[in-house]
C-alpha positions in Angstrom: 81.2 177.1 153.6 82.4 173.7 155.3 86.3 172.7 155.5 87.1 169.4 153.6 89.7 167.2 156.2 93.0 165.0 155.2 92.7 161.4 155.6 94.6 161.2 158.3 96.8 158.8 156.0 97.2 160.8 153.7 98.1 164.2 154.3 99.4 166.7 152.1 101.5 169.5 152.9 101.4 172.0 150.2 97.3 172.6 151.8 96.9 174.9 154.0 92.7 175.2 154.0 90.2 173.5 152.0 87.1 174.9 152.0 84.0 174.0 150.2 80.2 174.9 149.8 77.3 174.4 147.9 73.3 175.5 147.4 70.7 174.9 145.4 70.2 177.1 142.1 67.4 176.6 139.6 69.3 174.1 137.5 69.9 172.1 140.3 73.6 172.7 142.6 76.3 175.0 142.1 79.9 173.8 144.3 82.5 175.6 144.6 85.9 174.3 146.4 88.9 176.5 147.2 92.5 175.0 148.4 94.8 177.8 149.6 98.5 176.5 150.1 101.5 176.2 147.7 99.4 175.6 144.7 102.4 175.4 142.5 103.6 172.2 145.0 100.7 170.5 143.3 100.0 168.9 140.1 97.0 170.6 138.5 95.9 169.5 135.2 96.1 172.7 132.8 93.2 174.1 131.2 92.0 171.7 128.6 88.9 170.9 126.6 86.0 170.9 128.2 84.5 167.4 128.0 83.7 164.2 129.6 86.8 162.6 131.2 87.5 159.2 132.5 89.8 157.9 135.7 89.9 162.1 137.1 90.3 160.4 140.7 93.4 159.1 139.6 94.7 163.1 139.7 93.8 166.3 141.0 90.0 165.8 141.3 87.0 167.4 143.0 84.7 165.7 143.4 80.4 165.6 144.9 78.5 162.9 146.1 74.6 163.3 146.1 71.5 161.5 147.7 68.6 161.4 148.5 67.6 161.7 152.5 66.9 158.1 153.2 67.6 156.7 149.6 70.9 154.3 149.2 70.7 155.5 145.4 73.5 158.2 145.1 75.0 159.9 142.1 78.7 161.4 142.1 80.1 164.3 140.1 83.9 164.5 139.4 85.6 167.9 138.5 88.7 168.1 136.7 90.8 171.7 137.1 91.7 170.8 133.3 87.6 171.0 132.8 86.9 167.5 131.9 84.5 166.1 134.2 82.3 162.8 135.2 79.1 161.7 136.4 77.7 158.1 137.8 74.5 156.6 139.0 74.7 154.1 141.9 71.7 152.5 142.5 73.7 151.3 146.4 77.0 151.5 147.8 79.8 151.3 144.9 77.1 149.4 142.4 76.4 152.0 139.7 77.5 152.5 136.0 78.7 155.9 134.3 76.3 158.6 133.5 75.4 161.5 131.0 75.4 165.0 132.6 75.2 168.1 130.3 78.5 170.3 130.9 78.7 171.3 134.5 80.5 174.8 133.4 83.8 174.1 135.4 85.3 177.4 136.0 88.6 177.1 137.4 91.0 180.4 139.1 94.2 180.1 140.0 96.7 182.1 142.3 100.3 181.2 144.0 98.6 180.8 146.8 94.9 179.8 145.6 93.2 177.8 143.2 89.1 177.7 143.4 86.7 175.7 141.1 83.2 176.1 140.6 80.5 173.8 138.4 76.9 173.5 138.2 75.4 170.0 138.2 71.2 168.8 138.1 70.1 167.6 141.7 67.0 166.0 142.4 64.4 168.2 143.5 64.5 165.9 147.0 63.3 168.2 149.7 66.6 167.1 151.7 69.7 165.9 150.1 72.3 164.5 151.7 75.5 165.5 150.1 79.5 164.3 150.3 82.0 166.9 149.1 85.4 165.5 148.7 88.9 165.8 146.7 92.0 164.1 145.7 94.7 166.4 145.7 98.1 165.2 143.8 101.6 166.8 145.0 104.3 167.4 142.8 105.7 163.6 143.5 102.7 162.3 142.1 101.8 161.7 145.9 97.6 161.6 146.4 95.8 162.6 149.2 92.1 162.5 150.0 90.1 165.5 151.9 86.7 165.2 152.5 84.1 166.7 154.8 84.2 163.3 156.9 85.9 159.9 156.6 85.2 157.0 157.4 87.4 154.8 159.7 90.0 152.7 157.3 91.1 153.7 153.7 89.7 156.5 152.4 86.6 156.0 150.4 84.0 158.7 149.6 81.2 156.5 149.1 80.8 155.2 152.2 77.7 156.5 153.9 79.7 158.3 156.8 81.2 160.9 153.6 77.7 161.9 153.2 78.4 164.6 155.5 76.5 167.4 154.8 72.2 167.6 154.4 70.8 170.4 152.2 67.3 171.2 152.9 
């Protein structure tokens, strides 16, 4: 388990920890990300139908960034507490289109003090990956903040090749 990081910009201070990890399973990844805090200080998206979504960044959003080791192609996986969820193909930095993905399974549990998600997404059978976990957490003001494993120096932005924090043999 790894601890995603504020953007020193952008901190938020209903988290107390967020902690992430991830391994390989048969069908490719399983994630799982856990924020402890004052959970009800945040906007979560309530249960919902589980489907494809569009724009989740612009909320409460977890998100996974996958490559290759040495490849600039990369795909990223969003995961929406309401279930919805997204997938894109980048063939380099930021140049990519939307993808299919079958459902990831998003299962979402929620405390006062907790809330965790889990989901399942395919993974190339790479023998190293280099992955990016990462999050945009919105407070009750509508306020974002962006948690990642690393950032990069300026804005945040999760694509950036110093995000890809984390290699997975």
């Amino acid at each position: 388990m790894a601890d995603l990081l504020a953007h020193p910009h952008t901190p938020c201070v209903h988290v107390d920890a967020f902690h992430a990890a991830v391994v390989r399973v048969a069908e490719g990844l399983a994630v799982r990300y856990r924020i402890e805090g004052d959970i009800d200080r945040l906007r979560i998206p309530p249960p919902g139908r589980r489907e494809p979504g569009e724009r989740l960044w612009e909320h409460t959003c977890l998100e996974l960034f996958v490559a290759s080791a040495g490849a600039e192609a990369y795909l990223e996986f969003n995961f929406s507490p309401s279930g919805q969820w997204a997938a894109y193909a980048f063939e380099r930095y930021r140049h990519g289109a939307a993808s299919s993905v079958p459902d990831p399974a998003i299962v979402v549990r929620r405390s006062p003090g907790w809330l965790e998600l889990q989901a399942q997404v395919p993974a190339a059978a790479a023998a190293k990956l280099r992955l990016g976990m990462s999050a945009v957490i919105e407070d009750e003001t509508g306020t974002l903040s962006y948690w990642a494993l690393r950032h990069a120096n300026g804005k945040p932005d999760f694509h950036r090749a110093e995000a890809f924090a984390l290699e997975l043999e």
